[in-house]
Phi, psi and omega in degrees: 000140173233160174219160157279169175214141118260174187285147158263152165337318200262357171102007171280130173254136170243164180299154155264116180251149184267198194309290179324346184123315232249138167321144184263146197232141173228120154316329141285149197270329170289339168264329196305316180286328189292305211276329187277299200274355173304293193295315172244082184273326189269356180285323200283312187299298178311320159293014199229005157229048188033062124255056172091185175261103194240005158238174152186145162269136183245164156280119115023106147242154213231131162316000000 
């Protein structure tokens, strides 16, 4: 399982969450970047011309 995240301003990374409230979890590590570059196309675009890392998709891990 995977989730998104961005960075804020102060330098906090936080969930990207849906209607409900709830962190959004993707089964895939491919889906989890299609929905990240869905939602922030331009933080994501920007980073590929260095301007810093302000996503990320992370793993899940389970006990």
């Amino acid at each position: 399982m995977f989730k998104i995240e961005t960075q804020e301003e102060n330098g906090l990374w936080h969930d990207v969450r849906g209607a409900s409230g709830e962190p959004m979890v993707f089964a895939t590590k491919e889906d989890a970047r299609k929905k990240l570059e869905e939602l922030f196309p331009v933080m994501v675009k920007m980073e590929q011309y260095g301007g810093g890392k302000r996503t990320r998709v992370i793993a899940i891990l389970n006990d």
